[in-house]
C-alpha positions as CSV (number, residue, x, y, z in Angstrom):
1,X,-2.5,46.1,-22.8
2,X,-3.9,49.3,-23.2
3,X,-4.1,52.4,-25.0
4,X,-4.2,56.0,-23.7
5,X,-5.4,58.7,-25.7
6,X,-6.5,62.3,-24.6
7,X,-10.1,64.1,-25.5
8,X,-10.3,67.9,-25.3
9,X,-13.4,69.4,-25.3
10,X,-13.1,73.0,-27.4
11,X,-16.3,74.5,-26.4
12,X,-16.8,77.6,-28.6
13,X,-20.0,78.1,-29.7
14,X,-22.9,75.2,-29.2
15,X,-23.6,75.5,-33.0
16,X,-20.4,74.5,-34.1
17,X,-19.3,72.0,-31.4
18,X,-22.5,70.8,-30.5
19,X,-24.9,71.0,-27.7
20,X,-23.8,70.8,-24.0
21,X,-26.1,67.5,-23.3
22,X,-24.5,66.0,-26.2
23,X,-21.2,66.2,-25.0
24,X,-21.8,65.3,-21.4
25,X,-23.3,62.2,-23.0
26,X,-20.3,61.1,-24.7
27,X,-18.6,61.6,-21.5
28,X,-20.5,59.2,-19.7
29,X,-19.9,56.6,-22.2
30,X,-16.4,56.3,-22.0
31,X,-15.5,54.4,-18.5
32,X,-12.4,55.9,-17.6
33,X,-11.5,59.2,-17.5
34,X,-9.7,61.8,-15.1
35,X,-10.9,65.7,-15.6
36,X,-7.8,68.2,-15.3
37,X,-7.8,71.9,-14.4
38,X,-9.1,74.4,-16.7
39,X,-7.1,76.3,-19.1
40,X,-8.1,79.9,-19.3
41,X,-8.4,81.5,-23.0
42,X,-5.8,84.2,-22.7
43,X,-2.7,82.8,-23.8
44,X,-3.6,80.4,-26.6
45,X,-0.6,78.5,-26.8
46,X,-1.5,76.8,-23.6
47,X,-3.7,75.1,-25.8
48,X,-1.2,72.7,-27.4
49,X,0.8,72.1,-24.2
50,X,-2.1,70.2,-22.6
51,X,0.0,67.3,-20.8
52,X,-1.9,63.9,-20.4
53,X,-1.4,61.8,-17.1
54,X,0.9,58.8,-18.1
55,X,0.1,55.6,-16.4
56,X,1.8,52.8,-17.3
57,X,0.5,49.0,-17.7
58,X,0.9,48.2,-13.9
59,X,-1.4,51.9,-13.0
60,X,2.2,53.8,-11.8
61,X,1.5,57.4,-12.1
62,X,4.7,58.3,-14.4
63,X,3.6,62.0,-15.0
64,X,5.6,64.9,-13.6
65,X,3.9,66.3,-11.0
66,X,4.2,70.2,-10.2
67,X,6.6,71.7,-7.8
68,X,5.5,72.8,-4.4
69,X,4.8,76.4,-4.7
70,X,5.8,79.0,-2.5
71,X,3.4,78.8,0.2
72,X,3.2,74.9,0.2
73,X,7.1,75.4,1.0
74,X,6.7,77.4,4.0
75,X,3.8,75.3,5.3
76,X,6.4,72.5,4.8
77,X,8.7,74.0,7.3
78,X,6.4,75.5,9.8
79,X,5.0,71.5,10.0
80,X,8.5,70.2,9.6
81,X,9.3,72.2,13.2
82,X,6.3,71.5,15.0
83,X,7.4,67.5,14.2
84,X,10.4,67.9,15.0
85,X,9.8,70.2,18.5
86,X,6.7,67.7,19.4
87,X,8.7,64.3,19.2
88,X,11.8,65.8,20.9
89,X,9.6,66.4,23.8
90,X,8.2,63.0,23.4
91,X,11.6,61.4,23.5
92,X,13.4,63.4,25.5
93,X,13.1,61.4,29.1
94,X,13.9,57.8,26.8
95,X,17.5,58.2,28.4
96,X,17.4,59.0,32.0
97,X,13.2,58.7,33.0
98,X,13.5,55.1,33.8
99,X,16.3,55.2,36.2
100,X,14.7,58.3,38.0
101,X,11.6,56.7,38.2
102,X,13.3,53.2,39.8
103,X,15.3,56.2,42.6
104,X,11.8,57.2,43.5
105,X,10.5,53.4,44.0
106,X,9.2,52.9,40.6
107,X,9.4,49.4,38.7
108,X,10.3,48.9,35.3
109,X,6.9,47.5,34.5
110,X,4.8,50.6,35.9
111,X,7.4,52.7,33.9
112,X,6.6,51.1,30.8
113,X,2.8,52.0,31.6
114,X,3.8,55.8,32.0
115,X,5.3,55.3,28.5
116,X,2.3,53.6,27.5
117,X,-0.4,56.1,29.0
118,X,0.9,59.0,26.7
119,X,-0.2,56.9,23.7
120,X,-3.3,55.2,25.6
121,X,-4.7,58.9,25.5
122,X,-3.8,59.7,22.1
123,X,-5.6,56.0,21.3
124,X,-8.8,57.3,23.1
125,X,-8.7,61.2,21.7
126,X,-7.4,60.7,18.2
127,X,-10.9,59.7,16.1
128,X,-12.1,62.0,18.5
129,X,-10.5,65.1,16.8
130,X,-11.0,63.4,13.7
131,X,-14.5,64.2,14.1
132,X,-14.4,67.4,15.6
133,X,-11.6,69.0,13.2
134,X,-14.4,69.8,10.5
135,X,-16.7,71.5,12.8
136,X,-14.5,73.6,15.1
137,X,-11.4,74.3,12.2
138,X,-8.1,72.9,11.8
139,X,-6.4,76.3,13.7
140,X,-8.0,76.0,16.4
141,X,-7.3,72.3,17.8
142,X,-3.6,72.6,15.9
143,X,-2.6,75.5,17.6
144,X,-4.4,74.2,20.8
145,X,-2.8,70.9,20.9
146,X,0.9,72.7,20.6
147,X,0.4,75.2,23.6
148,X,-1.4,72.7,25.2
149,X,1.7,70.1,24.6
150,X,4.2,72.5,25.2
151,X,3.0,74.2,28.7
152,X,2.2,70.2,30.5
153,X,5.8,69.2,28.8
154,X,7.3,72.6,31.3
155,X,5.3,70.8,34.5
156,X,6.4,67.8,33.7
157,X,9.9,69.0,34.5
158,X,8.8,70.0,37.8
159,X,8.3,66.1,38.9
160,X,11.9,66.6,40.5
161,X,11.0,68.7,43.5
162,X,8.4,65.5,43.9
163,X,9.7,62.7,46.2
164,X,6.9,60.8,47.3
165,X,6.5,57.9,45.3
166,X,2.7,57.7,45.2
167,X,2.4,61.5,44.6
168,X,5.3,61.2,41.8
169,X,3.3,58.3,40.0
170,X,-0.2,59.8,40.6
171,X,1.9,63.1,38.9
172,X,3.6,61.3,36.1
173,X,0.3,59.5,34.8
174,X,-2.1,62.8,34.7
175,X,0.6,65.4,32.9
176,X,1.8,62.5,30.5
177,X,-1.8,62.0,29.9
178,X,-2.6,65.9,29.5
179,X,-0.2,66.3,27.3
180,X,-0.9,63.5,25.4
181,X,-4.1,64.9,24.8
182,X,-2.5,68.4,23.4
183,X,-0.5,65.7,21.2
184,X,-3.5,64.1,19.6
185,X,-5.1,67.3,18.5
186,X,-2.5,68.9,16.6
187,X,-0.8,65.8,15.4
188,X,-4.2,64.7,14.0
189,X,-5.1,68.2,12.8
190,X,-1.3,68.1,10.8
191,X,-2.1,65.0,8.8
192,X,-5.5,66.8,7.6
193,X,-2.8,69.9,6.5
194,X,-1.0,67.5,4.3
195,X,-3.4,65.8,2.6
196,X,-5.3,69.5,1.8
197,X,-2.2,71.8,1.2
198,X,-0.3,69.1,-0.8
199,X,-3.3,66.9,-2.7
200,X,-0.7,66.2,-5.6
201,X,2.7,65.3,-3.0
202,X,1.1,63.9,0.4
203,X,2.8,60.7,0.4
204,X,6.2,63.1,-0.7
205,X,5.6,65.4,2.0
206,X,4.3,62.9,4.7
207,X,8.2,60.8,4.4
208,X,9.6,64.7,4.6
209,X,8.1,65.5,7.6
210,X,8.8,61.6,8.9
211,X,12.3,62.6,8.4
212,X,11.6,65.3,10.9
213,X,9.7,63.2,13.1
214,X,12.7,60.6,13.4
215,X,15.2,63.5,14.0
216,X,13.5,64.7,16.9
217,X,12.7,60.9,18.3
218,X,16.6,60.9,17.3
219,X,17.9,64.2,19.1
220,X,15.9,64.2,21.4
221,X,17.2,61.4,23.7
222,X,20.7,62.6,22.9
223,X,19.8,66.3,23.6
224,X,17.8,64.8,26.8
225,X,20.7,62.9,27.7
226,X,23.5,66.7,27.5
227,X,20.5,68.3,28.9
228,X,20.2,66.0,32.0
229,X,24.2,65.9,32.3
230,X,24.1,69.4,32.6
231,X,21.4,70.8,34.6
232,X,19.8,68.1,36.1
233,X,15.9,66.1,35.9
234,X,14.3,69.6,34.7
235,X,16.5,71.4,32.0
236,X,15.5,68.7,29.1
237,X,11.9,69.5,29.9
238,X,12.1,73.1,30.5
239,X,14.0,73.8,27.4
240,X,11.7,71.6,24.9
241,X,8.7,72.7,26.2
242,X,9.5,76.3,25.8
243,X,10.4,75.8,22.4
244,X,7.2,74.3,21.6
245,X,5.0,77.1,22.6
246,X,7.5,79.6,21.0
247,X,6.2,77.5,17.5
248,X,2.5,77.9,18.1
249,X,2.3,81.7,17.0
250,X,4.4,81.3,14.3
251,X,2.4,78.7,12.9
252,X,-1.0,80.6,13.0
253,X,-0.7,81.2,9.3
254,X,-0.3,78.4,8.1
255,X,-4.0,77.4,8.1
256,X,-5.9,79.6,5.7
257,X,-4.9,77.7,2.8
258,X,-5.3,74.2,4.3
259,X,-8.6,75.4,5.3
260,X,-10.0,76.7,1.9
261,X,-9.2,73.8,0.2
262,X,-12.3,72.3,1.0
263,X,-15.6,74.1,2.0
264,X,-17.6,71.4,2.9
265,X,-17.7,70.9,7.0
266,X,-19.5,67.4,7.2
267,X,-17.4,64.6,9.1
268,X,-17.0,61.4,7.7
269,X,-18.3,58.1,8.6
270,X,-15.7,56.3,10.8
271,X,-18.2,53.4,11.1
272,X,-18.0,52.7,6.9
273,X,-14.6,52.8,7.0
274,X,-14.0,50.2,9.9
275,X,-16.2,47.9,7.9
276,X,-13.7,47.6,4.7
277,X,-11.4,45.0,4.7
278,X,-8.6,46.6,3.7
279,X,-9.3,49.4,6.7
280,X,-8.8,46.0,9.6
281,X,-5.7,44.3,7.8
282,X,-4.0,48.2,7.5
283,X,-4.9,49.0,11.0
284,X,-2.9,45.6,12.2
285,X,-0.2,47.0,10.1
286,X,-0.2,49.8,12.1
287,X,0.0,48.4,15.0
288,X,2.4,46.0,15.0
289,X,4.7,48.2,13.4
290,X,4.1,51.1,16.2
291,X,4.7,48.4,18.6
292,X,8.0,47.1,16.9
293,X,9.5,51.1,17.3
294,X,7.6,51.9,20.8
295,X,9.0,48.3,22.9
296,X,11.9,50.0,22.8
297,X,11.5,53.3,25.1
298,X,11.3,51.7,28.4
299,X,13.8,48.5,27.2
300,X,16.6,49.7,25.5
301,X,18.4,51.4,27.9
302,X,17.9,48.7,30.9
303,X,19.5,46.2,28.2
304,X,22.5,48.3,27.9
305,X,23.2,48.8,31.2
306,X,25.7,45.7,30.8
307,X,27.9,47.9,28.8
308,X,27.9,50.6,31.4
309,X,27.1,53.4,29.2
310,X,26.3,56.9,30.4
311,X,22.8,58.7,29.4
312,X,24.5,60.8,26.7
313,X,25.6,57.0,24.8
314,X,22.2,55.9,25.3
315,X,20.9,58.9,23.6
316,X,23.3,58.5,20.7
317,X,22.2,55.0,20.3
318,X,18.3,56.3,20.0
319,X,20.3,59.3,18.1
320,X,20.9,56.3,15.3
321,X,17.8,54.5,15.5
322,X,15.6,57.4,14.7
323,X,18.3,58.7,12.2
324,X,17.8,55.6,9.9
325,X,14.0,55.7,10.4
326,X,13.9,59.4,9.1
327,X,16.6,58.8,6.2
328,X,14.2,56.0,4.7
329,X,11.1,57.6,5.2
330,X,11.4,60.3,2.4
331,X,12.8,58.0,-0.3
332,X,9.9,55.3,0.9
333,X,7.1,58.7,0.3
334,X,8.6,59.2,-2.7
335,X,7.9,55.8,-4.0
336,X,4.4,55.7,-2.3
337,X,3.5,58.6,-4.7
338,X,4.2,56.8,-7.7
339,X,3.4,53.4,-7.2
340,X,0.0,52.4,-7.8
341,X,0.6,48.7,-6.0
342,X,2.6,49.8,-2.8
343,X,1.6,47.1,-0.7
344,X,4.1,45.1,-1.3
345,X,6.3,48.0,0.8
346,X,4.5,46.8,4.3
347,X,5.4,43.0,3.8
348,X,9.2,43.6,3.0
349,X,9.4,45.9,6.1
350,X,7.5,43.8,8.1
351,X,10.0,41.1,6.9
352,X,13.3,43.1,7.1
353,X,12.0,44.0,11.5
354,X,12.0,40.4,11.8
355,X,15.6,39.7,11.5
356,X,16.8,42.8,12.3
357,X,15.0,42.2,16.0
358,X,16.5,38.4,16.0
359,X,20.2,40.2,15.7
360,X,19.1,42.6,18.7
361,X,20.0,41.1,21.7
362,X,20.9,38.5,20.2
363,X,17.5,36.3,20.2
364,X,17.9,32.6,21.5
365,X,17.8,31.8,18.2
366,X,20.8,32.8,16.6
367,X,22.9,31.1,19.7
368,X,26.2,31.2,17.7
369,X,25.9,35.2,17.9
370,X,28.3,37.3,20.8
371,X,26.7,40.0,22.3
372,X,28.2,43.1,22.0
373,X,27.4,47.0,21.7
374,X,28.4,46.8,17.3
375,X,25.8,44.1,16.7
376,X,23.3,46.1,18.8
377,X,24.0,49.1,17.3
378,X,23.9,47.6,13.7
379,X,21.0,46.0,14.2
380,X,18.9,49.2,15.4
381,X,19.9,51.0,12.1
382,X,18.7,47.8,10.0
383,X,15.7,47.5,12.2
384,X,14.9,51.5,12.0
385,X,14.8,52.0,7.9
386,X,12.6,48.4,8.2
387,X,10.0,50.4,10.4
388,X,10.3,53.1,7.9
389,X,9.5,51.1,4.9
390,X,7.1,49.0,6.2
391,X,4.7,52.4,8.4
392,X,5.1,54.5,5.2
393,X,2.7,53.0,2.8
394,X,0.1,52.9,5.6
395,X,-1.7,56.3,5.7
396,X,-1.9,56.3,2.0
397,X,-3.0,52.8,2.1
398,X,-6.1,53.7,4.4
399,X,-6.7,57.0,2.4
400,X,-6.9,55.1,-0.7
401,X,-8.9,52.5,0.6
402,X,-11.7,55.0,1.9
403,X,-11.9,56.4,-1.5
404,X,-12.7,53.3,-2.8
405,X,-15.0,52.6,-0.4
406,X,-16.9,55.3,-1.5
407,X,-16.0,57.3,0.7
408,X,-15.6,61.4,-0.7
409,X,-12.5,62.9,-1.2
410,X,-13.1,66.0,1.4
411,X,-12.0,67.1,4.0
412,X,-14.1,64.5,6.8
413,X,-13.1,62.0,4.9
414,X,-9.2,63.2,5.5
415,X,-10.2,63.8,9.1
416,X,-11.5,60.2,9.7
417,X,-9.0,58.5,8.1
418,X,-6.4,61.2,10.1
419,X,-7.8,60.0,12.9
420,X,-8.1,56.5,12.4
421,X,-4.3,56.5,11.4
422,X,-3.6,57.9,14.9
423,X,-6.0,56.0,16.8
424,X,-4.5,52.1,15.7
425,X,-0.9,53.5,15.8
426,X,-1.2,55.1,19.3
427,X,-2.5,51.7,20.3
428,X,0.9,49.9,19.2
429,X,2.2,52.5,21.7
430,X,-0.1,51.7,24.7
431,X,1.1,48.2,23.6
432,X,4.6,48.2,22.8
433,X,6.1,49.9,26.0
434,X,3.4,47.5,28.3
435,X,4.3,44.4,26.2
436,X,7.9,45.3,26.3
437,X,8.2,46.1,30.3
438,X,6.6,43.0,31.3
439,X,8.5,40.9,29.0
440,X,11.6,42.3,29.8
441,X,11.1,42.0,33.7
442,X,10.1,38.0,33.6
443,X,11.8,36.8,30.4
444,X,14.5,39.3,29.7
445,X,15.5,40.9,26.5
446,X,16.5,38.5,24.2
447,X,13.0,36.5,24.7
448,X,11.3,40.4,24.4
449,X,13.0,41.0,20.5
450,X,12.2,37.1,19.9
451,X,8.5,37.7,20.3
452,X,8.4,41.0,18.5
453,X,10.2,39.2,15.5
454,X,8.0,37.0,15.4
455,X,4.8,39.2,15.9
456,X,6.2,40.8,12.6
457,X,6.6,37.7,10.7
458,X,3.2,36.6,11.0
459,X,2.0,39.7,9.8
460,X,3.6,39.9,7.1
461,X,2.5,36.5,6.0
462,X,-0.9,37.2,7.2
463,X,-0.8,40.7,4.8
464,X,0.5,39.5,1.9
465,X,-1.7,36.3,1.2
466,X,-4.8,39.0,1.8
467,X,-3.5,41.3,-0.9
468,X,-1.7,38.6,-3.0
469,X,-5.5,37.3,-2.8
470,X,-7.6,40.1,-3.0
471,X,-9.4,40.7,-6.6
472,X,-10.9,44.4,-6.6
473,X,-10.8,47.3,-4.1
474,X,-13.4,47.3,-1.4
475,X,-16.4,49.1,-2.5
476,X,-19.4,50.0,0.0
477,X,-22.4,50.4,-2.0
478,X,-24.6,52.1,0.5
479,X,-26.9,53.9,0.0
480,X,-25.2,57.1,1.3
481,X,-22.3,56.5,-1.3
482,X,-24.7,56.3,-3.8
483,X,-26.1,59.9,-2.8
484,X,-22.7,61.2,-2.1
485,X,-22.0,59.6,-6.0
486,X,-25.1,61.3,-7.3
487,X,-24.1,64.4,-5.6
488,X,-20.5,64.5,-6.6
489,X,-21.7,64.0,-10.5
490,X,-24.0,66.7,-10.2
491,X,-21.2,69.1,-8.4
492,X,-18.6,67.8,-11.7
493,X,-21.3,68.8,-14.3
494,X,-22.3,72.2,-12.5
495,X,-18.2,73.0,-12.3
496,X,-18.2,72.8,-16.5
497,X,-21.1,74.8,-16.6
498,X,-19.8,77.9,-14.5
499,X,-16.5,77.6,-16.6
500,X,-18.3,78.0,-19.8
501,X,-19.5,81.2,-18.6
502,X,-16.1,82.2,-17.2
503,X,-14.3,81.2,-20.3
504,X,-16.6,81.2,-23.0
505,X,-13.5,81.0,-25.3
506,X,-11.7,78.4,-23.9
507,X,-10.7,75.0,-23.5
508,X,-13.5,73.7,-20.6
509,X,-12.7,70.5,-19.9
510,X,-9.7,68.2,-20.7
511,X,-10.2,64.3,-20.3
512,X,-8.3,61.5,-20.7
513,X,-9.7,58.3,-22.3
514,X,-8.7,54.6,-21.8
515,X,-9.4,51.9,-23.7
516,X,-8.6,48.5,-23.2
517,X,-7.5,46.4,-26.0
């Protein structure tokens, strides 16, 4: 039990309220407290309406938080397209690539890889950009990366004039992997955005722009799929990646704020992060999870073909599978952002992909189960609000655990962890599509969902006896987060000191105190 009380510091005159090293000392001696923004003098009835953060006895932040203002609105839809655009042209050949491919002499196995080479690169490039983001600016390698994505998505569409099969594979594997590489830079540079234009919402905003993310994995295999029925291999191409470039100009101003939010241009360490505990057992999170979702690209539709459906059904079914992912993403942010304890999240999504993969197929498992295109379909809407449940809590989950690893709250830090995120989730995709063509050539697909089901299981066991078990957040106590400690004390104490002079009147600092009973 505790008791929560709030401390404002009037700081008049330093006769009547005492001297300034005085009441930094009494700071210090209380353990916990959280400084709030500065009042200004002018209105004085401000002064009452000071609101205190409410936390409850299990650490839930149950304070209203402010709404988005006008500019954080518009960012929200300028990122909210550039999601959407980027991961129609990602999902866009889902439908009809693989069966193109096999015309042209390519197997379902080295299919898989050109699936899995797109996120291979983003694997490789992600921490990369991580690091480079604070030293040559978010504009540049987010409006890079959508030109970059949109113009290779265009050639890609040319691959139809190509009928050679060595030329088309050679082709396929260097303009996936180019624009993979235009996809790691502004996808990276977009999770930095969020977590510096909405400090206060990120989680919020992060299942918004999910939402997005699994409407365009959703449309865009049923747009591919209209697309292809209507003008052939290059129209879905042609179409997507011209509407991606179209974005990049119009999102050119959405950077000055994102960028002023923090001045200070140092990267973070990638190498303390990787050492926390917390990072490795998040990261496999991650993973399986991306792998879960990305198995499915070149799988789905060969498992289907049974029901002889044409590529505009096959892009419905993806249609529903993204649909649910992006319906459960925003309700899942909103919880992340006011949950304290949200690990729990990963294990019941973990849990909930289990047995949703065992009903697709069906698995050997459940013999007494029919196969038909209902339980399929029922089972991918299950299995997609699981993935959304369970990936969710993950970025916030490594952000957190940086900052209690000592790590500052800047914007390297943001970038590292950006990147990380990235990095271990574009692995599940090198994974997932490879894992899944292979199985799916020499087992077949009920075997393929039985070993994803029970690659989820285990890691949600695995998970939750680690957190269940885990007494205190990981702390490095290196000798750098010591001076980064120092420095940020000495940065809090010089912030009070230039608002006394620029509201010698008013209320300076507001803190609250809590003291455990």
């Amino acid at each position: 039990m505790f008791r929560t009380t709030c401390l404002i510091v009037n700081k008049k005159k330093k006769h009547e309220e005492g001297t300034e090293e005085e009441e930094m000392e009494f700071l210090k001696d209380k353990k916990h407290t959280a400084t709030v923004d500065v009042l200004p003098p002018s209105d004085k009835s401000k002064e009452t309406d000071n609101e205190c953060k409410v936390v409850d006895k299990k650490g839930n932040d149950n304070s209203k938080k402010p709404p988005l203002t006008c500019k954080q609105k518009i960012a929200l839809c300028l990122l909210a397209s550039v999601d959407f655009m980027s991961f129609c042209a990602m999902s866009i050949m889902a439908p009809f690539y693989p069966k193109e491919a096999a015309l042209k002499g390519m197997s379902e196995t080295t299919a898989g890889f050109v699936f899995s080479f797109y996120a291979l690169i983003m694997f490789i490039f992600s921490p990369v950009f991580g690091k480079i983001i604070p030293r040559a600016g978010l504009k540049l390698v987010f409006i890079g990366g959508i030109i970059t994505s949109g113009g290779c998505s265009i050639i890609f569409g040319l691959l139809e004039y190509v009928y050679d099969y060595t030329t088309f594979t050679a082709l396929s594997f260097a303009i996936r992997g180019l624009e993979a590489l235009g996809s790691s830079a502004y996808s990276t540079a977009s999770y930095v955005i969020v977590m510096n234009v909405f400090p206060q919402h990120a989680a919020t905003v992060r299942g918004v722009l999910e939402t997005f993310v699994g409407l365009g994995l959703s449309v865009g295999p049923a747009v591919g799929g209209l697309l292809f029925a209507v003008g052939g291999y290059g129209l879905p191409f042609y179409v997507v990646g011209i509407l991606t470039i179209f974005l990049a100009p119009l999102n050119i101003f959405l950077l000055r704020a994102g960028e002023e939010c923090n001045i200070d241009r140092k990267s973070g360490s990638m190498l303390r992060l990787l050492k926390l505990p917390a990072t490795a057992v998040t990261c496999v999170v991650i993973v399986v999870v991306s792998i879960t979702w990305s198995f499915l690209d070149p799988t789905l539709e060969p498992a289907l073909r049974k029901f002889s459906l044409s590529p505009t059904h096959i892009g419905l079914i993806f249609l529903l599978l993204s649909a649910m992912y992006g319906i459960a993403c925003p309700a899942c942010g909103w919880v992340v952002d006011r949950m304290k304890n949200y690990w729990p999240l990963m294990s019941y999504g973990l849990v909930f992909s289990s047995i949703s993969l065992l009903f697709l197929g069906p698995s050997p498992v459940l013999p007494f189960l029919e196969d038909s295109i209902l339980l399929n379909i029922i089972a991918l809407c299950a299995l997609g609000i699981s993935v959304g449940v369970g990936l969710m809590p993950t970025f916030q989950g490594l952000a957190d655990t940086a900052i209690d690893g000592g790590l500052g709250e800047n914007l390297g830090t943001n970038s590292v962890v950006a990147g990380l995120w990235a990095c271990v989730y574009s692995l599940g995709e090198v994974l997932g599509p490879a894992m899944g063509g292979a199985l799916l050539e020499h087992c077949g697909f009920p075997i393929t969902v039985t070993v994803m089901a029970a690659l989820n299981f285990i890691t949600a066991i695995g998970m939750t006896i680690y957190f269940c078990t885990r007494k205190k957040p990981d702390v490095d106590v290196s000798n750098d987060t010591k001076a980064d400690d120092m420095k940020s004390k000495k940065q809090e104490v010089e912030s009070i000191s230039i608002t006394s002079d620029k509201y010698p009147n008013g209320i300076i600092n507001s803190t609250i105190v809590t003291e455990h009973l």
